[in-house]
Jmol script that loads the backbone (N, CA, C; Angstrom):
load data "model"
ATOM      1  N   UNK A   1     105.630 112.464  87.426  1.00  0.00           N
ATOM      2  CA  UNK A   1     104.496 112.144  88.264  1.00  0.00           C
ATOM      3  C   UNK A   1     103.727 110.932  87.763  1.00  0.00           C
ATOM      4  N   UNK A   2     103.772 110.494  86.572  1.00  0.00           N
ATOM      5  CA  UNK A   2     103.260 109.517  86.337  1.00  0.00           C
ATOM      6  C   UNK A   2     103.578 108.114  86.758  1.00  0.00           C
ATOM      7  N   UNK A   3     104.519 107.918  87.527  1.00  0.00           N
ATOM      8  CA  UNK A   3     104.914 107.073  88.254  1.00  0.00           C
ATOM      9  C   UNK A   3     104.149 106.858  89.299  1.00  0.00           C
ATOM     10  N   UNK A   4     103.594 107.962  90.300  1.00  0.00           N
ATOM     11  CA  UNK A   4     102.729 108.260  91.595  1.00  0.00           C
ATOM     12  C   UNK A   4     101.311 107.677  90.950  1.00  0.00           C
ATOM     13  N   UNK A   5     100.875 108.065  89.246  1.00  0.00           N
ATOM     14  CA  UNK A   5      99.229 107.892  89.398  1.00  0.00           C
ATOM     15  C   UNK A   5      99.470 106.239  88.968  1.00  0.00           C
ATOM     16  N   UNK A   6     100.532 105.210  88.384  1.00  0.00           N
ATOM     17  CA  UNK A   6     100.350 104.473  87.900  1.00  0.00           C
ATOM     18  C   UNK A   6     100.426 103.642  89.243  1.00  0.00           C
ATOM     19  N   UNK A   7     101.410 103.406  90.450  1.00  0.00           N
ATOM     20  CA  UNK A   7     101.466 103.032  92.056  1.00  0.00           C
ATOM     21  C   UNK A   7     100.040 102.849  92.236  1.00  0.00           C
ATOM     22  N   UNK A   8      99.641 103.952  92.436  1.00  0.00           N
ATOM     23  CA  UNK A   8      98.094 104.811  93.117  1.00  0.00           C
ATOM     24  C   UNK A   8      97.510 103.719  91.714  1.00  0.00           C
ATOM     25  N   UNK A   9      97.171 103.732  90.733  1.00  0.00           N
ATOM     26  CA  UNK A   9      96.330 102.538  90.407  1.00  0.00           C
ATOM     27  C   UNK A   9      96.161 101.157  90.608  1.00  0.00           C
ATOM     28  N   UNK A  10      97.544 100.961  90.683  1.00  0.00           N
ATOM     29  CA  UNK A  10      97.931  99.621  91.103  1.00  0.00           C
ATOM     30  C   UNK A  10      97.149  99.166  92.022  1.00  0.00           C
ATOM     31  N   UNK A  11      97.925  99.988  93.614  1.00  0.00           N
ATOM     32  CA  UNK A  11      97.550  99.587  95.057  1.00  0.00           C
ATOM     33  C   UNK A  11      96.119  99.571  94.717  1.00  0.00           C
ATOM     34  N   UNK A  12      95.069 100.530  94.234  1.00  0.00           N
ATOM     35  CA  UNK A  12      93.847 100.441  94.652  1.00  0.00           C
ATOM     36  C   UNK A  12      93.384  99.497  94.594  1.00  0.00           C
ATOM     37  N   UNK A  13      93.671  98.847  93.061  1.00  0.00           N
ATOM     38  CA  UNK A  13      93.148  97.349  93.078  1.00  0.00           C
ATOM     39  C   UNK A  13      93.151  96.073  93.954  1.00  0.00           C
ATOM     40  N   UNK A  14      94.754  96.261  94.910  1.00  0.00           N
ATOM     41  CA  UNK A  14      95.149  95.359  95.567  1.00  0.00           C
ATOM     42  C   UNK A  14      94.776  95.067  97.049  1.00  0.00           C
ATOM     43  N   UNK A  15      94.618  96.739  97.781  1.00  0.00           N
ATOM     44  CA  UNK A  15      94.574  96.829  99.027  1.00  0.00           C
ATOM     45  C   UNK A  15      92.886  96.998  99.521  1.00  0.00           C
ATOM     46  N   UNK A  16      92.619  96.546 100.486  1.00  0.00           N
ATOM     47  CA  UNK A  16      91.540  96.977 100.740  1.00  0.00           C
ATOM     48  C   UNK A  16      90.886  98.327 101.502  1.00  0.00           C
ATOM     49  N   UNK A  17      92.386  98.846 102.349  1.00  0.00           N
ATOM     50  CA  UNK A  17      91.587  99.852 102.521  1.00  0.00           C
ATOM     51  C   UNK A  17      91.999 101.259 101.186  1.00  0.00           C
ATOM     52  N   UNK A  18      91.690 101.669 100.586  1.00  0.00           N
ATOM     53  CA  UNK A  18      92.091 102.273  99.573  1.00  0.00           C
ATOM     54  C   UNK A  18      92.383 104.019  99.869  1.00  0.00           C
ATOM     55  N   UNK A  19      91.976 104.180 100.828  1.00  0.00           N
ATOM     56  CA  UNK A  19      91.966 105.980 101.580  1.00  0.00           C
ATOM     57  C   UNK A  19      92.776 105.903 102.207  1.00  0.00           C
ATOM     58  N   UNK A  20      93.827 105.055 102.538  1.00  0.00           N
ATOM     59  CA  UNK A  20      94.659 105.005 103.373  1.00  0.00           C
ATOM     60  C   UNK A  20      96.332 104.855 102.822  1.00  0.00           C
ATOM     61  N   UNK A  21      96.097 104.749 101.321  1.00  0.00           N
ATOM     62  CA  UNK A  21      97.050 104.928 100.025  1.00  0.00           C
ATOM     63  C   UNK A  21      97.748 106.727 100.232  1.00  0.00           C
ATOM     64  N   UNK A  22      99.186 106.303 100.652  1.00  0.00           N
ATOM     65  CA  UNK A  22      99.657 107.833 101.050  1.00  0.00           C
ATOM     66  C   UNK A  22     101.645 107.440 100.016  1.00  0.00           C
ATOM     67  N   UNK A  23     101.496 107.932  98.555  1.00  0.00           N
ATOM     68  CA  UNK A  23     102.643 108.073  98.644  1.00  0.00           C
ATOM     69  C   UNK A  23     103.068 109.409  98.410  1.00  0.00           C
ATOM     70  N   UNK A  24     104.493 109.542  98.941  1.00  0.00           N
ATOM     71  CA  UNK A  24     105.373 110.496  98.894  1.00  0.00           C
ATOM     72  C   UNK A  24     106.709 110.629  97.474  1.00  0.00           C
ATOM     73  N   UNK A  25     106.943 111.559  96.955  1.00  0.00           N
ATOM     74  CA  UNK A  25     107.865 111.247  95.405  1.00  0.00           C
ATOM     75  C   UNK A  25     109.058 112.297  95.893  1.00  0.00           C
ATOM     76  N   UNK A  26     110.030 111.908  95.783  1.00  0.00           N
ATOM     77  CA  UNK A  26     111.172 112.789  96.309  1.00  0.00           C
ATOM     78  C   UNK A  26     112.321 112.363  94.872  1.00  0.00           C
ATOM     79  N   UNK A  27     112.463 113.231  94.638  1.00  0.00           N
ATOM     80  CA  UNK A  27     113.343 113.810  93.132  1.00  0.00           C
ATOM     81  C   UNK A  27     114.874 114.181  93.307  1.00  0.00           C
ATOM     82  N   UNK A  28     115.984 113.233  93.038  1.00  0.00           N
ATOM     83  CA  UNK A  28     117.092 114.352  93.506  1.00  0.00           C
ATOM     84  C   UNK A  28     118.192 113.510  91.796  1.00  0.00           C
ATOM     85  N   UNK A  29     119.042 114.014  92.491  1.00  0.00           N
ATOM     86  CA  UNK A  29     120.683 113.556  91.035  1.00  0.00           C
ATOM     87  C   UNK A  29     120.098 112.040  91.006  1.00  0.00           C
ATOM     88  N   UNK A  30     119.868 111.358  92.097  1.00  0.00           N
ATOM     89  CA  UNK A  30     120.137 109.866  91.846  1.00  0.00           C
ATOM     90  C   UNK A  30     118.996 109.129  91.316  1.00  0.00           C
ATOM     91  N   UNK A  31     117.702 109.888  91.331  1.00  0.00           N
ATOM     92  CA  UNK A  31     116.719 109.446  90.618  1.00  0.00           C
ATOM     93  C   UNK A  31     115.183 110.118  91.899  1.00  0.00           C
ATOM     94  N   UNK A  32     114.312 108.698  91.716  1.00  0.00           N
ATOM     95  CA  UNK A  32     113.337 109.171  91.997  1.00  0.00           C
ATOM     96  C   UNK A  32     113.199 108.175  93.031  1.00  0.00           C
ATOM     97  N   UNK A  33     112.424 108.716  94.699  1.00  0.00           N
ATOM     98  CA  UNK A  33     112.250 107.691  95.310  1.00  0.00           C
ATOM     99  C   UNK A  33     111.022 108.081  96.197  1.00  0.00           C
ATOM    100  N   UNK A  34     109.917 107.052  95.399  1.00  0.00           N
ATOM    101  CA  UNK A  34     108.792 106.893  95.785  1.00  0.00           C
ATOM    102  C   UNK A  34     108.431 106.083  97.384  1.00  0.00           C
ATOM    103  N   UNK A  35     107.787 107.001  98.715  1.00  0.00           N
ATOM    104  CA  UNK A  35     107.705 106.118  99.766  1.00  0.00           C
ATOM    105  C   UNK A  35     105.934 106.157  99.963  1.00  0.00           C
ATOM    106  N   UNK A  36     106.139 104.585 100.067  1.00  0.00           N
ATOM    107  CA  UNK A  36     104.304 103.977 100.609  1.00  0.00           C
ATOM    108  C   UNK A  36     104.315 103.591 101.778  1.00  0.00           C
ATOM    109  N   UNK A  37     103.284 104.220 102.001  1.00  0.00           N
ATOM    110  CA  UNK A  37     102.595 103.851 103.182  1.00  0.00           C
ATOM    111  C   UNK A  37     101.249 103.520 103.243  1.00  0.00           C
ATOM    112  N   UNK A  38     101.048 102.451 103.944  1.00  0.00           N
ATOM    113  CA  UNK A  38      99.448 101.636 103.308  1.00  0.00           C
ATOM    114  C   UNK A  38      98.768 101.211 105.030  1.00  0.00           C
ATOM    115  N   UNK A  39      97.750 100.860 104.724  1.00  0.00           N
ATOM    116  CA  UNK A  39      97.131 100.548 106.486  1.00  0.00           C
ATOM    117  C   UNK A  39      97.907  99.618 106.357  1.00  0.00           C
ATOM    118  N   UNK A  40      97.953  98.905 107.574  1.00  0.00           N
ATOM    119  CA  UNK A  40      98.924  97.823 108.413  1.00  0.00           C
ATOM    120  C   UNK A  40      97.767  96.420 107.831  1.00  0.00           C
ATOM    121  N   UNK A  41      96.682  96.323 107.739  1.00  0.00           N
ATOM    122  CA  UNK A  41      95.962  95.517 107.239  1.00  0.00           C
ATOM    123  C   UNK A  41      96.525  95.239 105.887  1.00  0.00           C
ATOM    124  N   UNK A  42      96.722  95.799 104.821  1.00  0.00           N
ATOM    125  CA  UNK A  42      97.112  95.583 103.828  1.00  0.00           C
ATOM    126  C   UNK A  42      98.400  95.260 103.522  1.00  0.00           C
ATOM    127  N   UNK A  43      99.389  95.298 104.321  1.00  0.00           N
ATOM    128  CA  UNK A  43     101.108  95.275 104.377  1.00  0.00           C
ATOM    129  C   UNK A  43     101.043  94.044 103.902  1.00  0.00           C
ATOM    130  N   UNK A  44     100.583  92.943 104.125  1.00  0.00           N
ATOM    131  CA  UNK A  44     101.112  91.449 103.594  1.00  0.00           C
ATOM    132  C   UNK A  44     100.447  91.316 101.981  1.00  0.00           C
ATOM    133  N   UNK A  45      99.515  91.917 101.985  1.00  0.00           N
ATOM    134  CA  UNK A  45      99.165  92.301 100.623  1.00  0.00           C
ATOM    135  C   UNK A  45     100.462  92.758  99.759  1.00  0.00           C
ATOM    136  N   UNK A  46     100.591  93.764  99.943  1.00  0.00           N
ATOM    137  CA  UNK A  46     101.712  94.421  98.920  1.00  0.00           C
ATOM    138  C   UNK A  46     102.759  93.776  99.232  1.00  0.00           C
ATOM    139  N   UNK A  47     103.591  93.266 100.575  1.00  0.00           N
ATOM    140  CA  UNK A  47     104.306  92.638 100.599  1.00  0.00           C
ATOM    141  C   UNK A  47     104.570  91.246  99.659  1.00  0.00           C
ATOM    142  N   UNK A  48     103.647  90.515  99.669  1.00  0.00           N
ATOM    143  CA  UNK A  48     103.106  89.511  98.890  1.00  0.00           C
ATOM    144  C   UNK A  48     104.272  88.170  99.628  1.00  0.00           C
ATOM    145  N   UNK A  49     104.280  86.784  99.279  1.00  0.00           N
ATOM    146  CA  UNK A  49     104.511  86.058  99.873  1.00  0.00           C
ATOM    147  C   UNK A  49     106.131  85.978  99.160  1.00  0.00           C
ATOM    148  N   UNK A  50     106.724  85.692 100.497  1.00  0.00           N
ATOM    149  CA  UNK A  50     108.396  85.822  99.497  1.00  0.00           C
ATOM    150  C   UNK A  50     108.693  87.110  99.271  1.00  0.00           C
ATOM    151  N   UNK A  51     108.190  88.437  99.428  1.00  0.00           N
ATOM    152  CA  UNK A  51     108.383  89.398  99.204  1.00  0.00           C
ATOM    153  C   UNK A  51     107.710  89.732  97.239  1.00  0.00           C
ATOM    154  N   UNK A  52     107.588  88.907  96.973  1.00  0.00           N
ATOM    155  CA  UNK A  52     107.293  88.602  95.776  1.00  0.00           C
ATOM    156  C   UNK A  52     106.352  89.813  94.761  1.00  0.00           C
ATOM    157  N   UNK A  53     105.395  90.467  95.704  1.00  0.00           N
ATOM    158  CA  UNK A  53     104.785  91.202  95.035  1.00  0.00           C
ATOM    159  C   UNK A  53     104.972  92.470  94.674  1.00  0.00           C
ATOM    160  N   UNK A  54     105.905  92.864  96.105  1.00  0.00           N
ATOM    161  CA  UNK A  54     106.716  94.054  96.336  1.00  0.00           C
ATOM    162  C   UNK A  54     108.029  94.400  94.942  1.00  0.00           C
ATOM    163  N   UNK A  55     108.649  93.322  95.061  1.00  0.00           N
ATOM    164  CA  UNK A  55     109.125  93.224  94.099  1.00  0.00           C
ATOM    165  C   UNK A  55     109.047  93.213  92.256  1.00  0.00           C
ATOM    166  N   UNK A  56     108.084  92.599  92.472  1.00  0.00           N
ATOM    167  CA  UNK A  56     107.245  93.180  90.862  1.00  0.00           C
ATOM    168  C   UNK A  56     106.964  94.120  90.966  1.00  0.00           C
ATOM    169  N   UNK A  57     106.557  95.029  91.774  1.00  0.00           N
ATOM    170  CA  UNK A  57     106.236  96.091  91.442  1.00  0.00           C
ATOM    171  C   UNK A  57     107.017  97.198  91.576  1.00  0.00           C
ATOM    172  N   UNK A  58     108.478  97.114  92.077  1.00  0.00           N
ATOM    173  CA  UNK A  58     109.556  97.706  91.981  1.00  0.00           C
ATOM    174  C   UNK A  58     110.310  97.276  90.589  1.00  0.00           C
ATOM    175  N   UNK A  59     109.979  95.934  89.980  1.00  0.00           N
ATOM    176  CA  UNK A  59     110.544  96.001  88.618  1.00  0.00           C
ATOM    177  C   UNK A  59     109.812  96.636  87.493  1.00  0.00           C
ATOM    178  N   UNK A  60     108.652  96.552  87.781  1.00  0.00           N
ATOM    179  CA  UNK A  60     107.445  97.096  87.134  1.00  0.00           C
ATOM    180  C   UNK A  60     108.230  98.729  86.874  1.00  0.00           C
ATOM    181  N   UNK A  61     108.564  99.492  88.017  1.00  0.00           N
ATOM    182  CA  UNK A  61     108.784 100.713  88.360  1.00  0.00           C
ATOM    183  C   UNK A  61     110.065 101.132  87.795  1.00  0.00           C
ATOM    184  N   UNK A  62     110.913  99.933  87.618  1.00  0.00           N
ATOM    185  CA  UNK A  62     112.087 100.222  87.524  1.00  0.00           C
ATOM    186  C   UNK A  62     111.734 100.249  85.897  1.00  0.00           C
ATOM    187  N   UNK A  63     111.352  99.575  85.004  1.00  0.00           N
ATOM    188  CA  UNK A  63     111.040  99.886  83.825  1.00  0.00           C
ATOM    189  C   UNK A  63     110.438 100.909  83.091  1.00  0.00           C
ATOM    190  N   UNK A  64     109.458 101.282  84.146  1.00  0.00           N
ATOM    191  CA  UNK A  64     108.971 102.250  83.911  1.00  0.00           C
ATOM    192  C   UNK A  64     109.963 103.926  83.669  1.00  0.00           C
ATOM    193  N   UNK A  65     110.932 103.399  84.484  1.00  0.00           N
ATOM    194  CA  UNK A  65     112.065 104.286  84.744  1.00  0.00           C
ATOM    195  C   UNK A  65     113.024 104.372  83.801  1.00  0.00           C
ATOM    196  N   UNK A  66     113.298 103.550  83.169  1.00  0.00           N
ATOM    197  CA  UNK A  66     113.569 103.261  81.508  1.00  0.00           C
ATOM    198  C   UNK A  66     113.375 104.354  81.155  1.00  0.00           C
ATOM    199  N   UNK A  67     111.920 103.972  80.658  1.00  0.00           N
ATOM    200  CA  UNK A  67     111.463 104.540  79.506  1.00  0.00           C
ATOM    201  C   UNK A  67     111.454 106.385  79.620  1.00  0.00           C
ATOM    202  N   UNK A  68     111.321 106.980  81.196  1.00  0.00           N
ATOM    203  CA  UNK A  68     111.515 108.097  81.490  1.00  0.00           C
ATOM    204  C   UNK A  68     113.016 108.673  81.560  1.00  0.00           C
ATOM    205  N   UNK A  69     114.164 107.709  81.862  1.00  0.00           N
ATOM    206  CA  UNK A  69     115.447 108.086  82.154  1.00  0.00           C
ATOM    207  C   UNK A  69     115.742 108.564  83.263  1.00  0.00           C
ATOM    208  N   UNK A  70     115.106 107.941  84.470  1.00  0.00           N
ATOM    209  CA  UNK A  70     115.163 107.611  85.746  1.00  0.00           C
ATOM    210  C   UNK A  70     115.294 106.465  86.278  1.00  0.00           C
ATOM    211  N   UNK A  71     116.172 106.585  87.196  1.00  0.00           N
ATOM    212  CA  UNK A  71     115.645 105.506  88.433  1.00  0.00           C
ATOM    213  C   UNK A  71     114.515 105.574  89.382  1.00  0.00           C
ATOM    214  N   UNK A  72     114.310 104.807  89.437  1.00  0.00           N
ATOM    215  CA  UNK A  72     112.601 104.766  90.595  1.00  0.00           C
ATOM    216  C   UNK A  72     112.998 103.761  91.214  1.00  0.00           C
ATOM    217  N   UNK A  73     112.957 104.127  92.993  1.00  0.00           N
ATOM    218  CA  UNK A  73     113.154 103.204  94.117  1.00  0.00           C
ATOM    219  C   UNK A  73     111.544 103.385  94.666  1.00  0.00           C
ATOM    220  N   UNK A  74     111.578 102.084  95.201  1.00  0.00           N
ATOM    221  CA  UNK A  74     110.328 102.293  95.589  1.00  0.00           C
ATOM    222  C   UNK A  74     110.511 101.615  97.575  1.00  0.00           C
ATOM    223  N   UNK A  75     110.010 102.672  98.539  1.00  0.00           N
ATOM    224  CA  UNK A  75     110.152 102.196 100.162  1.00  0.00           C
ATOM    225  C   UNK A  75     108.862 102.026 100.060  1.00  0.00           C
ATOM    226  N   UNK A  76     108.736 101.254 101.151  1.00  0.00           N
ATOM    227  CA  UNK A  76     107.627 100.502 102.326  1.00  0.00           C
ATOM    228  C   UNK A  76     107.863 100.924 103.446  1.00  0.00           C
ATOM    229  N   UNK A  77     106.884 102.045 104.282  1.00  0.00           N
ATOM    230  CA  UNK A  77     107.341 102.339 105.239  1.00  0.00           C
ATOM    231  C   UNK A  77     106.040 102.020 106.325  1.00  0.00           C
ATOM    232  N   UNK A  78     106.440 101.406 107.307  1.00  0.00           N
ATOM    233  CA  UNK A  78     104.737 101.289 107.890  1.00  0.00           C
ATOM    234  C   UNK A  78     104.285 102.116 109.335  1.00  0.00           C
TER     235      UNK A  78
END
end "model"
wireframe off; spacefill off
backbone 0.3
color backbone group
């Protein structure tokens, strides 16, 4: 679960509407796969330009996944 509160810190900082931060953590053999869903106002936010931000923060995740001995995928679902 510490994957969900470290996301959930992240986004708050980033997005503006912050109550509207909804992820889901689904656990199986192949690892862990975290889905966000954020207001539609904020999507280019996390998206970031180039996809760029999204992506750090799926490598961010994926390291994080390291250190637990998981994989962590991370969706964007809007």
């Amino acid at each position: 679960m510490q994957e969900v509160e470290f996301l959930t810190f992240i986004l708050e900082n980033l997005v503006s509407h912050k109550e509207d931060i909804k992820i889901e953590r689904k656990e199986d053999e192949l690892g862990v796969l975290l889905t966000l869903q954020v207001n539609k106002e904020d999507m280019g936010v996390i998206i970031g330009k180039g996809g760029n931000t999204i992506n750090a923060l799926r490598a961010i995740l994926r390291l994080l996944g390291v250190k637990t001995n998981k994989k962590i995928n991370l969706k964007v679902v809007d």
